[in-house]
N, C-alpha and C positions, 0 to 999 in steps of 0.2 A: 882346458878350463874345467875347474870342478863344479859340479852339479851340488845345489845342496839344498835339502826338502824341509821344508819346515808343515808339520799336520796341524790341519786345522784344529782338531782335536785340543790344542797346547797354544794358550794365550800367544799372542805375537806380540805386542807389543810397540814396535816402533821397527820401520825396515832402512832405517836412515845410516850411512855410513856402508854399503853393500859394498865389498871388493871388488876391485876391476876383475880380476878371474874369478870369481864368484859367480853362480849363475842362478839366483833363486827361484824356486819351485815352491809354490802356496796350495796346498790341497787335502784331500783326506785321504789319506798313507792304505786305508783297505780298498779304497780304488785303482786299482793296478795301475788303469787307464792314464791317472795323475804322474805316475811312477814311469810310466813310458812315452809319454807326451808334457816331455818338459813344460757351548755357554756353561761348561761344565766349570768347575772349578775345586781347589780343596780335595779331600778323601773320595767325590764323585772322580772328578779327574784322574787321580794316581787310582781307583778302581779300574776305571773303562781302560787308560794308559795299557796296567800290566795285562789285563784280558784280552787286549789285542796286539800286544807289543810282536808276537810271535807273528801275526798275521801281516804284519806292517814290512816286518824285516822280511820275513817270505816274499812277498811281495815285489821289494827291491831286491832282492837278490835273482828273482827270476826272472824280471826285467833286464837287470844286468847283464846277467849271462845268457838271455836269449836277443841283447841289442850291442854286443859285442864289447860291451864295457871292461877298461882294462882294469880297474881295480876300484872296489867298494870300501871306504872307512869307515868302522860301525862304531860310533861313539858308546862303548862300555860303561862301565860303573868303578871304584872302588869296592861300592856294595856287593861285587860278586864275592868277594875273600870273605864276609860275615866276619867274626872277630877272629880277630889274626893270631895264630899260634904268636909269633915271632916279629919284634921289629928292627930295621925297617920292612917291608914286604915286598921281596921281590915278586917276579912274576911268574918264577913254579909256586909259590904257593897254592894249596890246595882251595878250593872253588867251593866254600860254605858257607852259599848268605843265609840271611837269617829272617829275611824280610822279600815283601813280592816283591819288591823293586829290583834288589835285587837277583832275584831268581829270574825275573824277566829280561836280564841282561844275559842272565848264566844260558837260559835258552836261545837268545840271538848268537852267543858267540858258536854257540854248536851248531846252530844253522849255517853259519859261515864257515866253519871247518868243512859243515857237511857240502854246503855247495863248491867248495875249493877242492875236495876231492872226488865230486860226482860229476862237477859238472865244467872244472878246467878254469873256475871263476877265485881271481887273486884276490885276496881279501888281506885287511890288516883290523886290528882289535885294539882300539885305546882306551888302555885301562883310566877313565878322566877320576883324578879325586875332586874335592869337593870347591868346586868351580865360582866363582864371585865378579861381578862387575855391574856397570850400570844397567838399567831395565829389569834386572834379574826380580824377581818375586818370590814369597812363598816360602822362603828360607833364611836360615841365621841370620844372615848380616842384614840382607834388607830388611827383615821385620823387626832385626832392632835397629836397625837405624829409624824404624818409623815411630819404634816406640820412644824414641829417642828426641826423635823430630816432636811429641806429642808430651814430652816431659814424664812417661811414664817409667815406671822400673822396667829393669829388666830381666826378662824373667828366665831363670836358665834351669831347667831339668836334666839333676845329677851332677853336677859339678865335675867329673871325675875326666868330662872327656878330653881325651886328647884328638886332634883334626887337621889334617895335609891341608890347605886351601893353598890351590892355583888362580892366581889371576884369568879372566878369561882369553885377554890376548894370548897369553902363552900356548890357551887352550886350540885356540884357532891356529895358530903359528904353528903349531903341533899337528894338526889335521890337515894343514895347506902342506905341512913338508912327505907327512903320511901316504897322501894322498898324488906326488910329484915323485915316490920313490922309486927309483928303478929297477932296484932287484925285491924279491920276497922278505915280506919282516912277518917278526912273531909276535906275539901281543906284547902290547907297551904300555907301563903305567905315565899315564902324564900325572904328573907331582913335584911337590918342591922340595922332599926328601927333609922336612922342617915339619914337626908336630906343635900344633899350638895347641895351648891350654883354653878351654870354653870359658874359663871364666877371666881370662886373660885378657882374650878377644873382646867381652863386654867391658872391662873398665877401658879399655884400650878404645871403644866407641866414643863411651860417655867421655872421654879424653878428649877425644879429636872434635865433639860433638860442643864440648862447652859445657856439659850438665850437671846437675846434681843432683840427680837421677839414686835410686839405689839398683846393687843385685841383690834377685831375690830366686834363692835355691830351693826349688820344687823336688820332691821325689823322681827321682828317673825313669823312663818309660822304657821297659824291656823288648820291644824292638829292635832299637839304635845302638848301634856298636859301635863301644864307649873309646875305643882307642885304632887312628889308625894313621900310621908314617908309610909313606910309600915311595922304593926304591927306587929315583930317577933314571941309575945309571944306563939302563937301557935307551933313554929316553937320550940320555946324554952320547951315544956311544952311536946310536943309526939314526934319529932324527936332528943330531947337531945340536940339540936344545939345552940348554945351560940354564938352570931355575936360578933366581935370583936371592941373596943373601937374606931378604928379610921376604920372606912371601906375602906380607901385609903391608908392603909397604906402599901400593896403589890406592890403599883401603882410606886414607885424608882423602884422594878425590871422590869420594862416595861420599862421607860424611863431612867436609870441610865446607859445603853451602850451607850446613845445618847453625856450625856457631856463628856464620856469619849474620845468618838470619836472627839472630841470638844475641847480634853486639849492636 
């Protein structure tokens, strides 16, 4: 059975739908205590997040390997690549994020190299791209679908991007097989090997949404790195996973209550 920790730290949301080999753990990730005995929100949030993301993964990792656990899955980022020499991106690509988020991923994966070789603890690294489904907060899709739900424009900063989005099942399918595998794997990007266009993804809302809605192109914010495809094959090749043809194509059951609400 997989253990899987959700910090209190990070809204929850809704715990309905749990896996039968699922085994949820609720608590705060710098209490070890939580870790071995199975109101922030916004920019406060993603602060406190990266300033102790280091402390969290430590944590679990040393829990691990001092309560004989046979392998840790450390849900990664895309964010560790920063803007990608090269697309699509496989998984030697060089490690230059460009933002905390993800630098605080680039620090967890080193932790688990470091406890894989100091301390005998299997680790595996999933590189997750930019993950979508229901409950989700805080990000693209849901906040336009709210804007959407709310008959406002939509607002997109920079136009230019290109974005991998994985469905979340896949993301978990991905972690449940990660997490069940028998011999050692190297890190793996979960992605759908499919770059969408940002502004593609908003008329493709307002579409499914019902609306007549506008987009509206704001200046870019030089954090966010404008472009990123990332190479499945690995993903395909040791965890069996096959992304599917359109990786938006889950994305009517998000937004398909909305025109209903609307006719």
């Amino acid at each position: 059975m997989l253990r899987v920790i959700i910090d209190l730290a990070v809204r929850w949301t809704s715990r309905k739908g749990n896996h039968p080999a699922l085994w949820i753990v609720v608590g705060d990730l710098p209490n070890a205590y939580v870790v071995v005995e199975p109101g922030d929100d916004g920019e406060a949030a993603l602060s406190r997040y990266c300033a102790l993301m280091e402390d969290w993964t430590f944590n679990v990792l040393k829990a691990a390997a001092s309560g004989g656990v046979e392998r840790v899955v450390f849900t990664s980022s895309r964010e560790v690549y920063g803007e990608p020499l090269t697309l699509p991106v496989d998984e030697s690509h060089p490690l230059m994020s460009i933002n905390l988020y993800g630098s605080s991923k680039v620090a967890g994966e080193a932790l688990c190299r470091a406890f894989a070789r100091e301390r005998g603890l299997r680790t595996v690294v999933l590189r997750v791209a930019n993950a979508f489904g229901p409950r989700d907060f805080g990000r693209v899709i849901p906040h336009w679908i709210e804007q959407a739900r709310e008959g406002s424009d939509l607002v997109v900063y920079g136009g230019e991007q290109i974005i991998d989005f994985v469905w979340v099942g896949d993301v978990v399918e991905a972690i449940m097989r990660a997490g069940g595998a028998e011999t050692a794997l190297p890190p793996i990007n979960v992605a759908s090997g499919t770059g969408t266009k940002i502004l593609d993804l908003a008329r493709r809302i307002l579409q499914l949404a019902s609306r007549s809605s506008q987009v509206r192109v704001m200046p870019p914010r030089s954090i966010e790195v404008t472009r990123y495809v990332g190479s499945p094959q690995r993903m395909i090749q040791l965890l069996g996973l096959t992304p599917p043809a359109d990786p938006l194509a889950n994305l009517a059951l998000m937004v398909r209550p909305l025109a209903g609400a609307a006719a």
